[in-house]
N, CA and C of each residue as an Amber inpcrd file, in Angstrom:
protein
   354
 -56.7820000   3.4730000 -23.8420000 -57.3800000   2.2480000 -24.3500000
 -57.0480000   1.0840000 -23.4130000 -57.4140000   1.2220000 -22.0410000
 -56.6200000   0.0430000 -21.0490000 -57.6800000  -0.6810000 -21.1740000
 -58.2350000  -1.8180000 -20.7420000 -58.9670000  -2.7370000 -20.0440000
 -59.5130000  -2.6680000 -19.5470000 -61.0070000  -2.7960000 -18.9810000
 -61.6930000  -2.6340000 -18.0650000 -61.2920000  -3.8300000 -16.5370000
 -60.4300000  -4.9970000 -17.4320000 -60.0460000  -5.9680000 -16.4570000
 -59.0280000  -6.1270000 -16.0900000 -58.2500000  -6.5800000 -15.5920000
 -56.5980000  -7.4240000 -16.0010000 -56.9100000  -8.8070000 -16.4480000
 -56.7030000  -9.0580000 -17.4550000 -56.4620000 -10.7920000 -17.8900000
 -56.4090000 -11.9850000 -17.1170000 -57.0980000 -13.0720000 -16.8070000
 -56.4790000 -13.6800000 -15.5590000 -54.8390000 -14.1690000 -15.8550000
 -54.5480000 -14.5070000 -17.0540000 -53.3350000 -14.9430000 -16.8530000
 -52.3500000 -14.1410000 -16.5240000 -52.5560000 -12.6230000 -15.7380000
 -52.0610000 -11.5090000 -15.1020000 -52.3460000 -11.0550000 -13.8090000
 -53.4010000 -11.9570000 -13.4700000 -54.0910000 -11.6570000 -12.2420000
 -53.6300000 -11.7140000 -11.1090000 -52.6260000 -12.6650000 -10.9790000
 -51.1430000 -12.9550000  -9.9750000 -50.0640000 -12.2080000  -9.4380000
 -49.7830000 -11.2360000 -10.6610000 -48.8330000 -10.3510000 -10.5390000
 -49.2030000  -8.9410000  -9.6370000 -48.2310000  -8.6310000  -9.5640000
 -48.2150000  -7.6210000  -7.7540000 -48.2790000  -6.2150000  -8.4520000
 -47.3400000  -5.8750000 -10.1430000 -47.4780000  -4.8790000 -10.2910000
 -48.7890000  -4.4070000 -11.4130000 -49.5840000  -3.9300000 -10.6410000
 -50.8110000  -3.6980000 -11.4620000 -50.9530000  -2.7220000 -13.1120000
 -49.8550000  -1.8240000 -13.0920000 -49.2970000  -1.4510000 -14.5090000
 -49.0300000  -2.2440000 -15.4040000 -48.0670000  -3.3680000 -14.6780000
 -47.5180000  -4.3540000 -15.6750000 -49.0130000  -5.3170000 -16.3300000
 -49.5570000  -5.6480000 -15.0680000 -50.7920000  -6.7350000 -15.6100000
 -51.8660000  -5.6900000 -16.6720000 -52.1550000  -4.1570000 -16.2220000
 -53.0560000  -3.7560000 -17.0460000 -52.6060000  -3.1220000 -18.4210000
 -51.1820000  -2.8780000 -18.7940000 -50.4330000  -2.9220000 -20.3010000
 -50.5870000  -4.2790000 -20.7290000 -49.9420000  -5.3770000 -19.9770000
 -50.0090000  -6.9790000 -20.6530000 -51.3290000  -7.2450000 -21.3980000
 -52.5970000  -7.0870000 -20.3910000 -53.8320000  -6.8780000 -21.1050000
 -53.9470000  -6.3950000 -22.4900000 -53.5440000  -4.8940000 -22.2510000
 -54.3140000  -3.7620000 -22.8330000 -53.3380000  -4.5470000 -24.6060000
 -52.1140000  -4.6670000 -24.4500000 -51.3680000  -5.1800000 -25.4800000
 -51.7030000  -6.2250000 -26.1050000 -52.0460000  -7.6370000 -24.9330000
 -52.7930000  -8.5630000 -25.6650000 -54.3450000  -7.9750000 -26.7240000
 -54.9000000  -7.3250000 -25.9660000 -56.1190000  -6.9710000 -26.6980000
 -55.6830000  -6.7040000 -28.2640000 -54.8960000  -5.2910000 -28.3690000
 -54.3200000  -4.6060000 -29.3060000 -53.9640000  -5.9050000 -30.5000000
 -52.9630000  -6.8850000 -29.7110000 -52.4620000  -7.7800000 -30.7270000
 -53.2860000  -8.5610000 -31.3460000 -53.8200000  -8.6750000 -30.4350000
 -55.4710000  -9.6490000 -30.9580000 -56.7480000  -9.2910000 -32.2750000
 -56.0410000  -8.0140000 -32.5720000 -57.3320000  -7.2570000 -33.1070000
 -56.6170000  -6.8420000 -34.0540000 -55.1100000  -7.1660000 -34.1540000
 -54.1260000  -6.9640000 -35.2810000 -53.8300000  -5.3500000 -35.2720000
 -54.0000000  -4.5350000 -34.4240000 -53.9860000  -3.5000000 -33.9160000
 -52.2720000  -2.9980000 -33.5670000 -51.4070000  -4.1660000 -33.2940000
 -50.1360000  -3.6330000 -32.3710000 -49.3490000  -4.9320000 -32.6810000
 -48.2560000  -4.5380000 -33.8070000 -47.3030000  -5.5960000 -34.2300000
 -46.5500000  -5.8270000 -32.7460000 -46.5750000  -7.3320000 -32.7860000
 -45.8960000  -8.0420000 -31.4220000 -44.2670000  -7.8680000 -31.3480000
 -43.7610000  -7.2180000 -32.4100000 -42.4500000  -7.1180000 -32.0970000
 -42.3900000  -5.1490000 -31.7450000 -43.0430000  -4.6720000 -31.4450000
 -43.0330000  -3.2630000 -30.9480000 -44.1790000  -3.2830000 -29.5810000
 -44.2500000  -4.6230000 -28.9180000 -44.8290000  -4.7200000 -27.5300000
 -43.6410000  -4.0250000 -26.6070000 -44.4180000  -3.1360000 -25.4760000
 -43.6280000  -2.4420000 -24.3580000 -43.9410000  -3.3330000 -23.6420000
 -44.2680000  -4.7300000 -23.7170000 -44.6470000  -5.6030000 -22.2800000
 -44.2450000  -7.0320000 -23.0890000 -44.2240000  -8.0190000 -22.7010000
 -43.2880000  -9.1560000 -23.0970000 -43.7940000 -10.3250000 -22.5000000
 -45.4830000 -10.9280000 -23.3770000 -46.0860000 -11.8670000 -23.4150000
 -45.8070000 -12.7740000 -22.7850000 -44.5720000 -13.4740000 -23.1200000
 -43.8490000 -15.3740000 -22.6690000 -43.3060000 -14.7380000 -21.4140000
 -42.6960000 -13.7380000 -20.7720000 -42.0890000 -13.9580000 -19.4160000
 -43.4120000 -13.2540000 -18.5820000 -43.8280000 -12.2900000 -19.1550000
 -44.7970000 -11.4550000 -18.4120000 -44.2330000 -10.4340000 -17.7350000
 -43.3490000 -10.0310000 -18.5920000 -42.9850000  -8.8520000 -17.8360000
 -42.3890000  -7.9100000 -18.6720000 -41.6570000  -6.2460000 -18.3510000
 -41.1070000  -5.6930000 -19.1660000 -40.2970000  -5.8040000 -19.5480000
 -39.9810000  -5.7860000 -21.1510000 -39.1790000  -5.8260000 -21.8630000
 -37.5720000  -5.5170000 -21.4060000 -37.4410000  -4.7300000 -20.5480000
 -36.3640000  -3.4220000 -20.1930000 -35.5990000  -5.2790000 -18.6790000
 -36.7460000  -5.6290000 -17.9890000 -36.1760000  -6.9890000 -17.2880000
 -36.0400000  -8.2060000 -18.0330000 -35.9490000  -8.3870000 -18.9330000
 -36.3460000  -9.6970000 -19.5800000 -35.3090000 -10.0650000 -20.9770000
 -34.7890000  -8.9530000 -21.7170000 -34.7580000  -8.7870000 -22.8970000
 -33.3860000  -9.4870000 -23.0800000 -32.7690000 -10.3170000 -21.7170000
 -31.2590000 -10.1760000 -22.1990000 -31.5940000 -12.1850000 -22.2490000
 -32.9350000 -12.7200000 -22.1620000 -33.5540000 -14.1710000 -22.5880000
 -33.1580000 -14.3700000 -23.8770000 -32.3340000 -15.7060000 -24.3210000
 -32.1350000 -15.9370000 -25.4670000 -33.5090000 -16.1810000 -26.0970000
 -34.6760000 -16.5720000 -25.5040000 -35.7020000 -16.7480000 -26.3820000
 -36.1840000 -15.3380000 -27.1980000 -35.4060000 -14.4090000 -26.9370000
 -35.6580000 -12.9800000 -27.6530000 -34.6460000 -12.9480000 -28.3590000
 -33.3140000 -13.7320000 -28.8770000 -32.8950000 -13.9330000 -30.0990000
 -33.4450000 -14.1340000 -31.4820000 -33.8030000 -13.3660000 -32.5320000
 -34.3920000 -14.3440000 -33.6380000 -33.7210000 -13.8800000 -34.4230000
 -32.6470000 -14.8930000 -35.1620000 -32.1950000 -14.8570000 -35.9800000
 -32.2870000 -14.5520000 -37.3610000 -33.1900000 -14.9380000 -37.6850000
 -34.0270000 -14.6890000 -38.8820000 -34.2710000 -12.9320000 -39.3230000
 -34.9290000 -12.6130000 -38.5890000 -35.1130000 -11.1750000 -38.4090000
 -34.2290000  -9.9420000 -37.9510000 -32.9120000 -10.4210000 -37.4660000
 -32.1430000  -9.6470000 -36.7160000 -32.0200000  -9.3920000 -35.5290000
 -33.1320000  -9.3640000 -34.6790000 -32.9730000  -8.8200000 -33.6220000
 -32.4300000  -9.9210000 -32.1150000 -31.3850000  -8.8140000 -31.6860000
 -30.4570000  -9.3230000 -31.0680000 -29.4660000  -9.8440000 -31.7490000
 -29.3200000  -9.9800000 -32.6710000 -28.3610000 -10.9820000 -33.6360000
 -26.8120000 -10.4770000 -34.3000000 -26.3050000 -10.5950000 -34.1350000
 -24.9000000 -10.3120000 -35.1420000 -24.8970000 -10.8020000 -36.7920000
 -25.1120000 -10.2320000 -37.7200000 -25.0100000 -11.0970000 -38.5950000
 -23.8280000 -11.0340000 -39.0220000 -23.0250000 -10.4260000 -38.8600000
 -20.9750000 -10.8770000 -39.6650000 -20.5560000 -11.5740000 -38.8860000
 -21.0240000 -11.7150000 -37.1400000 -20.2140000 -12.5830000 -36.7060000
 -21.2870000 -13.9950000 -36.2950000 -22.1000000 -13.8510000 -36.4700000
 -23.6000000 -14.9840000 -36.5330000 -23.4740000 -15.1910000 -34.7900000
 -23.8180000 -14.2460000 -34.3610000 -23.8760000 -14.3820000 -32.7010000
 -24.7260000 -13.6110000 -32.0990000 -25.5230000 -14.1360000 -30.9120000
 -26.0840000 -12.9440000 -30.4650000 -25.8970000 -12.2610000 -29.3250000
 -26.4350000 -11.0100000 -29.3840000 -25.9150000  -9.6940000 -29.1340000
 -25.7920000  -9.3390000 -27.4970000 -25.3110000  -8.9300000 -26.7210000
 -25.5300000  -8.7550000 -24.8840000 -26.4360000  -7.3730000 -25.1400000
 -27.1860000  -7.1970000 -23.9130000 -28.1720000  -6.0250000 -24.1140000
 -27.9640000  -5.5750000 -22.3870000 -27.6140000  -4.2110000 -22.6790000
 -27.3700000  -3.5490000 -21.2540000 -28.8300000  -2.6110000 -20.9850000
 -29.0200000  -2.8910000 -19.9690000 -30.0880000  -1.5060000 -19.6840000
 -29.6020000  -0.8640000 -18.2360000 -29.7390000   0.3890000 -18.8070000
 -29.3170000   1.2260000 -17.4650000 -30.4190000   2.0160000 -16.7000000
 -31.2960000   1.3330000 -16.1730000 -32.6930000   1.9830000 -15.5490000
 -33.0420000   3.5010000 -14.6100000 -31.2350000   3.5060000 -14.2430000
 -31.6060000   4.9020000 -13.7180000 -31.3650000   6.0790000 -15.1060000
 -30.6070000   5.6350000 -15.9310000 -30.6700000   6.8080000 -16.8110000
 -31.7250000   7.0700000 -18.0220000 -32.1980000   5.6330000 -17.7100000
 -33.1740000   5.1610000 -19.1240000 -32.1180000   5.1080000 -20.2730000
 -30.6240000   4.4620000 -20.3450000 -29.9500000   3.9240000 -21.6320000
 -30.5750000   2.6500000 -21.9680000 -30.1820000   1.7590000 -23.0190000
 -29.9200000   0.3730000 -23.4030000 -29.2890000   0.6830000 -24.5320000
 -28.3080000  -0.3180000 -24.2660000 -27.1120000  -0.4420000 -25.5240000
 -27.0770000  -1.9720000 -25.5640000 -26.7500000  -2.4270000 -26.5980000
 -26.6390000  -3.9780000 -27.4770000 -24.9500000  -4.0330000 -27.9530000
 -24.5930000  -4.9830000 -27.7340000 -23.3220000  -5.1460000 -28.2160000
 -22.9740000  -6.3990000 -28.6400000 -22.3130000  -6.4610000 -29.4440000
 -21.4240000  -7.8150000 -30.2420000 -20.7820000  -8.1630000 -29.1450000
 -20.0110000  -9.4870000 -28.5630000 -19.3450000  -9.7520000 -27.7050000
 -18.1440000 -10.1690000 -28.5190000 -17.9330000 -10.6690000 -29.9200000
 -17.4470000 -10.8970000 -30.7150000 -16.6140000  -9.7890000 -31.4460000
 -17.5270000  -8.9300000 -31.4380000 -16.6810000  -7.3610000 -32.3740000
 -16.9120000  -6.6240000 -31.6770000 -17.6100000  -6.5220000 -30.7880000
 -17.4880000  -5.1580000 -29.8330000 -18.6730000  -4.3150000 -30.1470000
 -18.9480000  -4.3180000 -31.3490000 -19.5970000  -3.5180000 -31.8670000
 -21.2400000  -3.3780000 -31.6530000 -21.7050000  -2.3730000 -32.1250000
 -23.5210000  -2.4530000 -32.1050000 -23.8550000  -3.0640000 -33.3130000
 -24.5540000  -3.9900000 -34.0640000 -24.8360000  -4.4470000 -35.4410000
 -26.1920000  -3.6120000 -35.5450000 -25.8260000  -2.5070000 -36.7180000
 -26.7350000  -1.9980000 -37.1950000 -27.4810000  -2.2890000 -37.8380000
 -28.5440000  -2.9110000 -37.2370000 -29.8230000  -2.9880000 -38.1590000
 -31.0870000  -2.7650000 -37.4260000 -32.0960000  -2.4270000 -38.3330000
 -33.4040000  -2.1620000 -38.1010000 -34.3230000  -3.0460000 -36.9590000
 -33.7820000  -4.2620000 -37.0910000 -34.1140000  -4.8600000 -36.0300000
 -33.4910000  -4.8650000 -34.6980000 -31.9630000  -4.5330000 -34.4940000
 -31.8890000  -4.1600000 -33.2130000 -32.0200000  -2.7350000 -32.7340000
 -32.3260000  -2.3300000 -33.8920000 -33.1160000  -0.1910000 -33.3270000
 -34.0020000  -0.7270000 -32.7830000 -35.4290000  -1.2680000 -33.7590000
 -36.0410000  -1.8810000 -32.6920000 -36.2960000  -2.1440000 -31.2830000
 -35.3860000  -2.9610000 -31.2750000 -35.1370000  -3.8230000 -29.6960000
 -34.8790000  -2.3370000 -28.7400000 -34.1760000  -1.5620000 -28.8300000
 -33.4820000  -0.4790000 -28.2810000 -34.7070000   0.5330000 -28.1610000
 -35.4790000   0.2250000 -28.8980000 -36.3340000   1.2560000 -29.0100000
 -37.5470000   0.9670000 -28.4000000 -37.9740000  -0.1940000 -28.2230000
 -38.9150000  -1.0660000 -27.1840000 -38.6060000  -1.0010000 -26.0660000
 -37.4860000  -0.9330000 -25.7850000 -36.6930000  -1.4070000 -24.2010000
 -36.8380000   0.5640000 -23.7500000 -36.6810000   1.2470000 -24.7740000
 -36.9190000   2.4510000 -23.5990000 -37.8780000   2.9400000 -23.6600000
 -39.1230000   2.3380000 -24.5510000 -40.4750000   2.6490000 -24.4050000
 -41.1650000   1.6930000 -23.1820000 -40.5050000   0.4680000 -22.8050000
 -40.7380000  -0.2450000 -22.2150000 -40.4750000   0.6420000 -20.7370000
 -39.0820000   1.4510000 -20.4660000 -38.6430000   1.5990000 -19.4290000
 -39.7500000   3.0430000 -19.0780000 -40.3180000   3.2740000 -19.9900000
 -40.8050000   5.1030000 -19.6340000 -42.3360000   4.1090000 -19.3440000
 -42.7400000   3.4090000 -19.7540000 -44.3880000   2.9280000 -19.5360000
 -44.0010000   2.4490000 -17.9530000 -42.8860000   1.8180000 -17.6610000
 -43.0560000   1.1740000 -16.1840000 -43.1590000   2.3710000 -15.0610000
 -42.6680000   3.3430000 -15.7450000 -42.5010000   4.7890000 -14.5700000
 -43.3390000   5.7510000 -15.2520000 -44.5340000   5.3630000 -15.6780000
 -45.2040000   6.2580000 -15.9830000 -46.1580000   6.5750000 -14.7350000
């Protein structure tokens, strides 16, 4: 389901995967097709999730993701690109804060990392 185009506001970019998912995702979201918090591509920077994700503007508190809620902090996010890991951690407790919203995040970031090397 790609695009017949790239978007112009993608038209700049060098990696042509990245611009024709950004598309293909905008479309999807547009058509209410593809909830924006399970995008493998990452609208506001324009790029993949797996480079981008450790932007506080991908904090939302509200929802969890990235977030600590016992220690109200948010979370560091490692990605390890040659193995395809990402792990999230409390800097505060050490810990991973289990919730649905940072599976999520974890779970975008290595769908994110398998679409860039597809």
């Amino acid at each position: 389901m790609r695009p017949v185009v790239v978007r112009e506001r993608y038209a700049d970019l060098t990696d042509l995967r990245l611009a024709l998912a950004l598309s293909t995702e905008d479309s999807a979201e547009e058509k209410n097709d593809l909830d924006p918090l399970e995008r493998t591509t990452c609208y506001t920077h324009r790029r993949w999730p797996h480079h981008r994700d450790s932007s506080p503007l991908h904090v939302l508190v509200v929802t969890g993701h990235r977030w600590c809620r016992r220690c109200e902090c948010a979370v560091s996010v490692a990605i390890d690109e040659l193995v395809g890991d990402v792990s999230l951690t409390c800097p505060k407790c050490g810990e991973m804060p289990a919730s649905a919203a940072n599976r999520q995040v974890i779970r975008c970031c290595r769908a994110s990392l398998a679409a860039a090397t597809e």
